[in-house]
N, C-alpha and C positions, 0 to 999 in steps of 0.2 A: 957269381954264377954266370956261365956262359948262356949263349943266343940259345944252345943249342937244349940246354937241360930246362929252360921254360919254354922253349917254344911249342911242348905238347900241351902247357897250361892255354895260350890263347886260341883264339877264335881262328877261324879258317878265313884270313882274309880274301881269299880267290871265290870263298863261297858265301853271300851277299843274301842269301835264299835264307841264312838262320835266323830259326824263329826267336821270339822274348820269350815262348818256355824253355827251350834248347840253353839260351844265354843265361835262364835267370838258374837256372837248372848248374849250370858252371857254378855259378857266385853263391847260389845258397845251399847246393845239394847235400854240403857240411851239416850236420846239426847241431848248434851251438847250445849253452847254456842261456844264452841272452834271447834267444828264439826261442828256446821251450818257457823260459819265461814270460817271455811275449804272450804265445799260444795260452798258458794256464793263466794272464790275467784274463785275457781277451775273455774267453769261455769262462771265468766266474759268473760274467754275467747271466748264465743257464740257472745259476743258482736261484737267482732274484725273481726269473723269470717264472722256474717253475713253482716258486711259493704262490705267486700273483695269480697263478693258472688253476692252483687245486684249494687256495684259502678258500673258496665259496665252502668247501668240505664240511668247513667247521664253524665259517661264521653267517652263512645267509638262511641258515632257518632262526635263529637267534633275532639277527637284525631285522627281518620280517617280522616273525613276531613282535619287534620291541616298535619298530619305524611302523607299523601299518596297525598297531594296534590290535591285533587280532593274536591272542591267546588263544583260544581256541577255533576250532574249527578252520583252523588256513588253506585258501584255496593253492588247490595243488599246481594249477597255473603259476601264480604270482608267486609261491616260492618259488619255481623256475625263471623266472625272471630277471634277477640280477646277474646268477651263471648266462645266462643266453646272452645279456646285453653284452658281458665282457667278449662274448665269442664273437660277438657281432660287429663292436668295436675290433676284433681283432683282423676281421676279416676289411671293414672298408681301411681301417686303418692301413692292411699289407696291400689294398688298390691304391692309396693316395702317396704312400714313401717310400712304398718298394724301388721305384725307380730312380729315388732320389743318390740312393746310392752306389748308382752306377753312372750318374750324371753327375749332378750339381755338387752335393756333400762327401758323397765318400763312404767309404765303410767305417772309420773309424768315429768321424762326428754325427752321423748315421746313430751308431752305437750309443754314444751320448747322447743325443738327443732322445733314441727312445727312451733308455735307463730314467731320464729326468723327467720326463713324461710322464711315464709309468707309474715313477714313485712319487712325484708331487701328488699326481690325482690321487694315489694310493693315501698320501696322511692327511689328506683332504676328507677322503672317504671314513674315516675316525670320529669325524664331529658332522656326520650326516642327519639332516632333522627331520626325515622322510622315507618312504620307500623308492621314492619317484627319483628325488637326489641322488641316492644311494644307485638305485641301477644306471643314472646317466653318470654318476662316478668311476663306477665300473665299466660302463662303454668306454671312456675318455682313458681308464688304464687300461682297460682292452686296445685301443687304438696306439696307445703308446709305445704296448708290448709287440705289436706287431710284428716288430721288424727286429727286435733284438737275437733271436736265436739264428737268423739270419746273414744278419750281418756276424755275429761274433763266429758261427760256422765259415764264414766266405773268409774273411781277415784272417783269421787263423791257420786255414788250411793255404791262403795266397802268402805266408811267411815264410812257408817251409817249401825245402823240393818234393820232388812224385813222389822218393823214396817211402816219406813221414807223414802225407798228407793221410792219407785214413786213419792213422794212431793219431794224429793230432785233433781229426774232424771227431772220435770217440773222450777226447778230453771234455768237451760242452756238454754231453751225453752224460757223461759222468758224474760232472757238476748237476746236470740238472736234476741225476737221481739224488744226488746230495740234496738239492734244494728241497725237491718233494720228503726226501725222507724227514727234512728237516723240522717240516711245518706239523708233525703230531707229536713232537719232544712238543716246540713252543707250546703250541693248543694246550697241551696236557699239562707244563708247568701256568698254563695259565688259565686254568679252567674255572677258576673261583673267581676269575677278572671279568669284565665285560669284553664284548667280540672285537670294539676298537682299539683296544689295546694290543692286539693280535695284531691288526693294520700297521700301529707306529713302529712293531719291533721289527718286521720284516722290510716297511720303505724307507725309516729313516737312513737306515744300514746301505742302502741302495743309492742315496745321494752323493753319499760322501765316496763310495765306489765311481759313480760318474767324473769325479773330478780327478782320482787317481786315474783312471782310463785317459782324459783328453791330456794328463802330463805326460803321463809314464811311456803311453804305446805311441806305436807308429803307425802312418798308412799303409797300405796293401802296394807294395812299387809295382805291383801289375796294372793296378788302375791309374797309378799314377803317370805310367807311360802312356795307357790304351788314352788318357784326357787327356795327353799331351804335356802333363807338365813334366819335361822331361830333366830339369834340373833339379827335382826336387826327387827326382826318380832317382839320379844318379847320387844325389846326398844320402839319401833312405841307401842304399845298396854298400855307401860308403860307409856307412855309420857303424859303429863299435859291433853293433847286434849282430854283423854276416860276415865281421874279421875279413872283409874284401883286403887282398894281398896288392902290391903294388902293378904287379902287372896284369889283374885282372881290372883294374881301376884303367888301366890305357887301353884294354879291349872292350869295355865298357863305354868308353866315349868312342871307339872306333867303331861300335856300336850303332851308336846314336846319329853318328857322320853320315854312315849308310844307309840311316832310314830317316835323315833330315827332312824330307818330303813328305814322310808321313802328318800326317793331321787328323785329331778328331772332329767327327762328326756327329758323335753324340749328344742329344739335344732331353729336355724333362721325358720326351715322349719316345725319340725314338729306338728307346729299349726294346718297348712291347711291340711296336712299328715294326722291329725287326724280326722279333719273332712268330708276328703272325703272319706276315708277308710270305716268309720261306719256308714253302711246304713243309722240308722235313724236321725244322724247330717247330714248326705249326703241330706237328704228329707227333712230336716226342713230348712237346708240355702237355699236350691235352692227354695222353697215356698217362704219364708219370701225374697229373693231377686225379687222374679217376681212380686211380693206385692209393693215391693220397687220402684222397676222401674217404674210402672205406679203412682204412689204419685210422687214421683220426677218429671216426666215430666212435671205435673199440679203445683206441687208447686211452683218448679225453672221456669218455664214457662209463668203464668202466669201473676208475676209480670214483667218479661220482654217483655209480649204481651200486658199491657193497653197504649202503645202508638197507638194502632191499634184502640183503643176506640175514639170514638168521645170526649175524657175531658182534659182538663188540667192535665200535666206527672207528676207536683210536686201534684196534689193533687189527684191523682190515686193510685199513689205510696206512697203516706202518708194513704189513706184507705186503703190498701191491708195491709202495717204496723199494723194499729190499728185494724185487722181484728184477725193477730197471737195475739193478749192479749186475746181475750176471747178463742180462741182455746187454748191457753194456762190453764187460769183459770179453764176453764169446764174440763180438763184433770188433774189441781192439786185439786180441790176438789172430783170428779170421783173417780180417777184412782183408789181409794181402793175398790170402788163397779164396774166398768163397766169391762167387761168381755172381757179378750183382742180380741178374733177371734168375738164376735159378732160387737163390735163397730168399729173396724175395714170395717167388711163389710157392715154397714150398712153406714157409711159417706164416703167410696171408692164408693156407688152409688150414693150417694146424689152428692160429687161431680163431677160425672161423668155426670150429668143428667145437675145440672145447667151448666155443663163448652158446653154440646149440645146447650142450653137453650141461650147462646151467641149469636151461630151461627143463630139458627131459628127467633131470632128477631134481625131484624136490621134494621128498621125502625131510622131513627133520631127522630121521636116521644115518640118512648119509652126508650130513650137512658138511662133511671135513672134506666129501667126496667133491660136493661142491664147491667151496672152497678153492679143491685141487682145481678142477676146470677152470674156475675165475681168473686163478692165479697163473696159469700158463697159457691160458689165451692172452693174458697181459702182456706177459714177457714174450709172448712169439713177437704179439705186436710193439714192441719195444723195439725189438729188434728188430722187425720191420720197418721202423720208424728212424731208427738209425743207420741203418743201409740207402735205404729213400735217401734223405738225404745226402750222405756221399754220394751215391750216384746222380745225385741231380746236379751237383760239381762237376761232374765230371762228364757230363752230358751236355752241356754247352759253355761256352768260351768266353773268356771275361769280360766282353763289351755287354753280355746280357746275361749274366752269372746268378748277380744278385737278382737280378728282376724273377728270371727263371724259379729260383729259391724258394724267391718268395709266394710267388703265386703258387707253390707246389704247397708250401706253408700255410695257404691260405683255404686250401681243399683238405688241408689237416683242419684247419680248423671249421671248416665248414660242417664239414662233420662232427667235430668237438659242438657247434652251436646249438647242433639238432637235437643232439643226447641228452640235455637236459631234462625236454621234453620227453623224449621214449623214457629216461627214467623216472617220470613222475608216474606217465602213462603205465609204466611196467610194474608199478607197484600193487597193480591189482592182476597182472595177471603179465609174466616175464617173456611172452612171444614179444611184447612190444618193445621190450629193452634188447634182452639178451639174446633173443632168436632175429630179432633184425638188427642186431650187430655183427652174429655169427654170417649171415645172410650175404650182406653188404660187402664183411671185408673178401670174402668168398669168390663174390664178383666179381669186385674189384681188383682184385691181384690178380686175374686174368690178363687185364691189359698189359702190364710187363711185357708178355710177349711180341709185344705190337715195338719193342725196344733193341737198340741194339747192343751187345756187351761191353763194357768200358774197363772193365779189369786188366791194366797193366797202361794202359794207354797215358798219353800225357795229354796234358790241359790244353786246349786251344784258345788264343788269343781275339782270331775273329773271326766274323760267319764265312767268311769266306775259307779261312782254313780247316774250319771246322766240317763244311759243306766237302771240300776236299776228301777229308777222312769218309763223309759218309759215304761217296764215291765208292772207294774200295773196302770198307766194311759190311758185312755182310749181318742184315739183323739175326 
């Protein structure tokens, strides 16, 4: 092969200005089979995550009753109690590791370390001899789970180029409808069992997953370069998974040559440091967290509110399941056309309107009518909830990626914590569940606007390029 027939494969060596998404954008814009592989281990972990998230469904009025003694008359409190702990757990958990993984650990041991978290606490939580145990069980799998849907979003969309990032970031989505749908087959084949049995079949499975993750996958070579370890950047890039060609492998270190001065400066703290410092990360996470908070309410809320419905809980909880696949779906064929702040705000009303739409009809006559409204205030907010976070990718730049994620993850779940309560409270009367769900996420997808559009755009490496873009983009 002549100078002349590769020389449109490499780099512009007169231009020293190209970025690590431009380069990385060269070497992986391909989409391999070794990459989607990657991506579909990566995002199993949705699966695990979302049993951990919706099991209270099935097993904490059981273990109440069974750990606190009280057969009868259960205070409606204290059954909310071990759901809220996990939420709670979830949220200081995403304060204390979020940032681990854009500093110290990484995304991929990140991952592992929740997964193992998670799931120890999880078959621990099987041989509880208490109620008191039992909820600080579940805080401790709450904390653990923090940071997994996170990290395995950030990893998986940082493998692949701009082209495949939103179809890949819709693979975790996917899983995770899989996980939820999962856990009313299990409950149902094991309903003649006790509720700890339910615990062992869904965490033991989740360990043994931990250990194929820290083999099988690879780190995120975005972060790997933004830490500086740039020989481990350049192995990951080389490796079988991105078929790097021989002479993208010499523009690759010609690369590295040009930006030998570079050094990180990333420190445990100075993720969040950065983004609260610079006004406009300062205005975009606090937006996209009040965004957060209202979808989380509805989403985590909901399906812990259809026992309030006049239907059967295994097959409430099995529709609300089958409800995230087409949210999912219309988000991975979309997502390369729908415009993240309009879709956003247009299914932040829609479910705001049906999850109203509960409370004004309650007739037992129309109970399929209700039903209907439960169920696509869901899925608007699923889908909500799946655009959220790709946009929140896509919104700031991999020196505070995962931090950003996760603290958006954590006003998901803030709201997830609170629900438990409106729906113990909502059982006597559903303004308290489902009218301040509809209410909430209403308001809150307002803030969107306060954003600027990120559809088509490519990934920014650091604040300062990113601060660049804001420059000339127009919210």
């Amino acid at each position: 092969m002549s100078d002349q027939s590769y020389e449109p494969l490499l780099l512009n060596r007169n231009n020293t200005s190209k970025t690590l998404d431009e380069t990385i954008e060269r070497c992986i814009g391909e989409f391999g089979w070794a990459q989607l592989l990657q991506s579909v281990l990566v995002s199993l972990s949705w699966v695990f995550d979302a049993q951990q998230t919706f099991i209270s469904v099935f097993t904490d009025t059981h273990a109440v009753n069974e750990l606190s003694l009280q057969k009868q008359g259960m205070s409606s409190v204290l059954s909310g109690l071990p759901a809220s702990s996990f939420f709670i757990g979830c949220l200081i958990g995403g304060l204390v590791l979020s940032t681990l993984a854009d500093t110290k650990l990484g995304r991929k041991n990140m991952l592992v370390f929740s997964c193992l978290v998670m799931s120890v606490a999880g078959t621990i939580t099987s041989i509880s001899t208490n109620i008191w145990i039992y909820s600080f069980l579940r805080f401790l799998s709450g904390f653990g789970r923090a940071t997994i849907g996170t990290c395995a979003l950030v990893l998986s969309t940082e493998l692949v180029g701009n082209q495949w990032r939103g179809q890949v970031g819709i693979i975790g989505f996917v899983c995770f409808t899989i996980g939820f749908l999962s856990l009313p087959i299990i409950a149902f084949l094991n309903k003649e069992s006790s509720w700890r049995v339910l615990y062992l079949w869904t965490c033991l499975p989740t360990i043994l997953y931990s250990i194929l993750v820290h083999f099988l996958v690879c780190e995120s070579p975005r972060w790997l370069y933004v830490r500086g370890n740039k020989e481990e950047f350049v192995s990951t890039l080389k490796s079988p998974i991105f078929y790097l060609n021989y002479y993208y492998q010499i523009n690759l270190s010609y690369f590295l040559i040009q930006n030998s001065n570079e050094s990180s400066t990333i420190n445990l703290y100075s993720a969040i440091k950065m983004l609260i410092e610079k006004k406009w990360a300062f205005r975009r996470l606090i937006s996209v967290m009040l965004v957060g908070f209202g979808i989380g309410m509805v989403y985590y809320g909901m399906p812990l509110g259809v026992g309030n419905l006049p239907f059967n809980l295994y097959l409430s909880v099995t529709l609300n399941a089958l409800s995230e696949l087409p949210a999912s779906i219309v988000t991975f064929f979309l997502i390369g056309k729908l415009t993240r702040k309009k879709s956003l705000l247009v299914f932040a009303m829609l479910s705001g309107i049906c999850s109203i739409g509960c409370v004004i009809v309650q007739n037992d006559d129309f109970k399929v009518l209700q039903m209907g409204f439960e169920l696509f205030s869901f899925f608007s907010a699923c889908t909500c909830f799946n655009v959220l976070l790709i946009y929140t990718v896509e919104l700031f730049p991999t020196c505070v990626r995962n931090s950003a994620v996760s603290m958006v993850r954590q006003a998901l779940v803030l709201g997830g914590a609170i629900s438990p309560m409106l729906v113990a409270f909502g059982r006597k009367n559903r303004w308290f569940s489902y009218g301040v769900f509809g209410i909430c996420i209403a308001i809150c997808g307002l803030f969107v606007l306060c954003l600027p559009e990120t559809k088509g755009r490519t990934l920014s490496d650091t604040m300062d390029e990113e601060e660049c873009k804001e420059s000339v983009f127009v919210c």
